[in-house]
C-alpha positions, -999 to +999 in steps of 0.1 A: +445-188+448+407-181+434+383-167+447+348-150+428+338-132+455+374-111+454+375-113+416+338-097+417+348-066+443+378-061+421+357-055+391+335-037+412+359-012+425+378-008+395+350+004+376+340+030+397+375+042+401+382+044+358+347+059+356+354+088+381+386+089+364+368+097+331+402+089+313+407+071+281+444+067+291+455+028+296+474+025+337+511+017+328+507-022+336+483-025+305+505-009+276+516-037+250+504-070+255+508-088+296+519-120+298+513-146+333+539-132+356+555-162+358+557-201+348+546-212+384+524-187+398+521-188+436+513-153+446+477-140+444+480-108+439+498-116+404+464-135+395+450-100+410+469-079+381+460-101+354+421-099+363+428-062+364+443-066+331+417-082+312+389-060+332+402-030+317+407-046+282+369-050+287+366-018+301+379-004+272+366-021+247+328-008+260+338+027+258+349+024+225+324+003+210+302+032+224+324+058+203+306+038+169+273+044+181+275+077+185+257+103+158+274+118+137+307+096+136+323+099+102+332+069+078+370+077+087+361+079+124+346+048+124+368+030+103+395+040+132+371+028+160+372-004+141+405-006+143+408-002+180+378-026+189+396-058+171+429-048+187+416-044+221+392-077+215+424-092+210+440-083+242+409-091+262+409-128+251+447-132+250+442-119+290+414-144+297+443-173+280+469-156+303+448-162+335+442-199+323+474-205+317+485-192+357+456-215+368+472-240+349+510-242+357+499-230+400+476-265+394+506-287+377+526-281+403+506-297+425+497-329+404+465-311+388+438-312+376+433-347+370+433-362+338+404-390+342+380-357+358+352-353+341+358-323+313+342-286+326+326-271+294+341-237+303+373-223+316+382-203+349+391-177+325+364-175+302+341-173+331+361-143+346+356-124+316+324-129+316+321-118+351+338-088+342+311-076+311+286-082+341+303-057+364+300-038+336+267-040+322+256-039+364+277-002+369+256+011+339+226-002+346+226+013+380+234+047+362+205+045+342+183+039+374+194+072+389+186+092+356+167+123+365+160+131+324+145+097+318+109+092+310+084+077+330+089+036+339+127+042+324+143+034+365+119+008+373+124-014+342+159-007+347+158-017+387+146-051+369+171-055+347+194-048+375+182-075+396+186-102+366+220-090+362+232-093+399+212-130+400+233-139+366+267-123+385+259-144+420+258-177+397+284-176+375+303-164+403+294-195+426+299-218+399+331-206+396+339-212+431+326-244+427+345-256+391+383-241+414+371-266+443+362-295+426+393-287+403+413-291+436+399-320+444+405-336+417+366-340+407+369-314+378+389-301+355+398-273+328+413-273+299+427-241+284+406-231+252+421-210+229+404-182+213+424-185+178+412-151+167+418-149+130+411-113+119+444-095+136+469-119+117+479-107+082+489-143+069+451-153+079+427-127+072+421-123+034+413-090+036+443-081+043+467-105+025+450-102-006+451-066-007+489-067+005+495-094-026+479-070-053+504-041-041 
């Protein structure tokens, strides 16, 4: 049902493709916001659109968040960008809950995860999103080690930073592998944290009730 080492290629390929793409245009299966395919998940490859899901909410979210930084940007421009970074922040995390909750209900089925297992500090999904910024952060960081315009020592600090990123990947990924078979033994378990984002919801963000009550 999990496996890192898949999840990792996926994020791997998938970046490549989007960047060769060059195309700010969302694939059909992320417009609006996905839900877990269904209650009792028992395929893999519906765990495989989710990731894919949430990797390009992430995907996203990078390429915009690099639109702010850019010179130049006007108060208005920015002021949109800001807009589209909280709503695509909220899709990524709502994806990361989605995939938690698939892990979940495929688990209850089967009389899991045990209630008296010890408590992991982090969820499957959480850990997956993470993985995915990594896969990020690694494609770019390879780009910047092929530069031919850099300056002197830019590739080799960059071959460094490259090598701590690909360590972090291989151990988050492994102790993923590890939390899913220990889950399944019953020697671990997950809870599904939610994310309980506050700034995209009118009735809790002040900023925007207030100014909505003063109309």
């Amino acid at each position: 049902m999990l496996s890192a080492n898949a999840i990792v290629k996926l994020h791997d390929q998938r970046t490549r493709t989007w960047h060769a793409k060059k195309s700010a245009s969302r694939e059909g299966v992320l417009r609006g916001n996905p839900k877990a395919p269904a209650e009792t998940p028992d395929r893999p490859a519906e765990l495989a659109t989710l990731v894919v899901c949430q990797h390009r909410a992430n995907f996203d979210l990078w390429h915009i968040e690099d639109e702010a930084r850019a010179p130049g940007a006007s108060d208005a421009e920015l002021a949109d960008v800001k807009r589209r970074i909280d709503t695509t922040n909220q899709m990524r995390n709502d994806l990361s809950e989605a995939l938690d909750r698939m892990l979940m209900a495929w688990l209850e089925e089967r009389g899991l995860p045990n209630p008296t297992a010890p408590l992991n500090s982090e969820s499957p999904g959480l850990m997956i999103d993470r993985l995915s910024i990594l896969a990020l952060k690694i494609y770019h960081t390879r780009e910047e080690t092929m530069r031919t315009d850099a300056p002197d020592g830019h590739a080799e600090r960059n071959r460094e930073r490259l090598r701590i990123l690909e360590e972090q990947r291989a151990d988050l990924a492994a102790c993923l592998d590890a939390l899913w078979l220990e889950t399944l033994a019953g020697t671990r378990r997950f809870k599904l944290y939610r994310q309980l984002k506050m700034y995209n919801d009118p009735a809790l963000n002040p900023a925007i009730y207030r100014q909505t009550a003063d109309k």
